[in-house]
N, C-alpha and C positions, 0 to 999 in steps of 0.2 A: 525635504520636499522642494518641491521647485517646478519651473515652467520658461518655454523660450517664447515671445513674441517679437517679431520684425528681428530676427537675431541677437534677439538680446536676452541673456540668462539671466533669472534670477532663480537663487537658493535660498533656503531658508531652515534650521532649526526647528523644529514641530515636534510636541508631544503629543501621543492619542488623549483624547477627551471626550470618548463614548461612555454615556450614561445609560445606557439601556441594555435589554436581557442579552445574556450572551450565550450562546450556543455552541456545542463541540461536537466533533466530528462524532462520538458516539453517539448524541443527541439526534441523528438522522439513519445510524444501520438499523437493516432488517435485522428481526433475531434470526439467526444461524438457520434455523429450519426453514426459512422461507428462502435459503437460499440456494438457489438453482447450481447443482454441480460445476457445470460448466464453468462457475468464478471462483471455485478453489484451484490453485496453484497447483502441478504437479509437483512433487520430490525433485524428480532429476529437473525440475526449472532452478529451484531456489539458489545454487551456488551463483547461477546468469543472472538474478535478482539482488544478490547479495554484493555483488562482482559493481554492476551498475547504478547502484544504489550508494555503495561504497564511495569511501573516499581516494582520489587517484592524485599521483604524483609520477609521471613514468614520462618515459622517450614516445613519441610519433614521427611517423614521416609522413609528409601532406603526398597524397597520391598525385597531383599532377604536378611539382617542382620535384619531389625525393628529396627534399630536406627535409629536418631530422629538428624537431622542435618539443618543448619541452611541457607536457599537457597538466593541466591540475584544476583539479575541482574539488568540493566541499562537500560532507557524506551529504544523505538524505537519510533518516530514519528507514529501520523495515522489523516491526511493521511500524506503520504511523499512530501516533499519542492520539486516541481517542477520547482522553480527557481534554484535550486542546482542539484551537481555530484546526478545520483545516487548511490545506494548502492549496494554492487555484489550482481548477479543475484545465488542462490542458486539452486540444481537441485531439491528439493522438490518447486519451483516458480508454479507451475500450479494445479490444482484441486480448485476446489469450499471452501475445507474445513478451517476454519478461525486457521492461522500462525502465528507466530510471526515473519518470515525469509518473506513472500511473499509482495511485492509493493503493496501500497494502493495508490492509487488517487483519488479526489474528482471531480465530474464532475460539469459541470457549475448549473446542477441544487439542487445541495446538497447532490446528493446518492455517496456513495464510489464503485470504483470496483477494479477489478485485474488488471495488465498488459497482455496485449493478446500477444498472440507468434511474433506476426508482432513488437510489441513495442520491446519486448525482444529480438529480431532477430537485430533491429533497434540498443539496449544498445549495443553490441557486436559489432558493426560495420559489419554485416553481411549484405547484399540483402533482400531485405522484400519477404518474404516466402520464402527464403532458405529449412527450416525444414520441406514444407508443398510438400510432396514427397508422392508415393504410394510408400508402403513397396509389399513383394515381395508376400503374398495373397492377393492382388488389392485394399486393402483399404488405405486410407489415413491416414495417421500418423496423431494422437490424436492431440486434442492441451496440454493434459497433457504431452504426450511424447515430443511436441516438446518444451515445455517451461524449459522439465529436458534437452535436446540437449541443450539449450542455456545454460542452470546453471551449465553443463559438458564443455562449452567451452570456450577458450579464445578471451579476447578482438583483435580484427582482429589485429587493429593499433597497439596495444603494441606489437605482437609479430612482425607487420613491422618495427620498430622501432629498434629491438632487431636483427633480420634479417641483417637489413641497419647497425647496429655498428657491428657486427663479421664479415661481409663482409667486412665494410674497413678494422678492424683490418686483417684479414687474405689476403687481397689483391685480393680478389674475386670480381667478376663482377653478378651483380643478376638478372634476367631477367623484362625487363621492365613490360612485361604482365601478371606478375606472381603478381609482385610486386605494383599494381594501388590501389587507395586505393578507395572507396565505397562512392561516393555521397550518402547524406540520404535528401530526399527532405522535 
């Protein structure tokens, strides 16, 4: 860990040292029946899933020089450990189209699908359909729109967390009802 101030780095060695409940990505999907076609994966997607999700080692050339450079990245799970943290929520997380950055889950019967807004509302520690608002021509916020709300926003708890330490530090008193933190059932 580390931080720069007035140009100046400092690093540091850090172990985590969370003591409190922890939670895993299965600890927030719908069961399978509640969920909406439209976030199961097609068949012919999976190889474009599998492909970018994968791990790469291969030749590119940068489209405006045409030199020829050498690309690599590191797999990513498909589908992702539900017995584990998940992974941040990114604001391209919603649309059909197959990501390298979007959650995959396996449902009980072998098909993979997305996270629906409700799961990613849930990662956040936000209220289940927080993001599910009418915008102001009477239609209802996308689930694309609301999946990039989640992947634009921060985890509830950590910034309570962060809240509760500068208030002691400062000697501030913070308001009970502001400050409650979000059963997730």
């Amino acid at each position: 860990a580390g931080f720069v101030n007035c140009r100046n780095v400092w690093t540091f060695g850090v172990q985590p040292a969370y003591c409190g409940p922890l939670r895993t990505l299965g600890d927030v999907l719908l069961d399978d029946s509640d969920v909406n076609e439209s976030f199961i994966l097609l068949d012919s997607s999976l190889a474009k899933w599998r492909y970018l999700k994968g791990a790469k080692n291969e030749p590119r050339k940068h489209k405006a020089s045409g030199m020829t450079y050498q690309y690599t990245e590191g797999p990513l799970p498909l589908p992702d450990p539900i017995d584990r943290a998940a992974r941040t929520i990114l604001t391209a997380e919603g649309g059909k189209s197959p990501s390298r950055f979007k959650h995959i889950v396996q449902m009980r019967d072998g098909r993979y699908r997305r996270l629906t807004p409700r799961e990613l509302e849930r990662l956040n520690d936000f209220p289940d359909e927080w993001t599910a608002i009418e915008l102001p021509d009477g239609k209802p916020m996308s689930d694309l729109k609301r999946a990039f709300c989640m992947g634009n926003a921060l985890v509830v708890g950590i910034i309570e967390r962060v809240a509760r330490v500068i208030a002691r530090e400062e000697g501030l008193t913070l308001n009970p009802a502001i400050m409650e933190a979000v059963e997730v059932d």
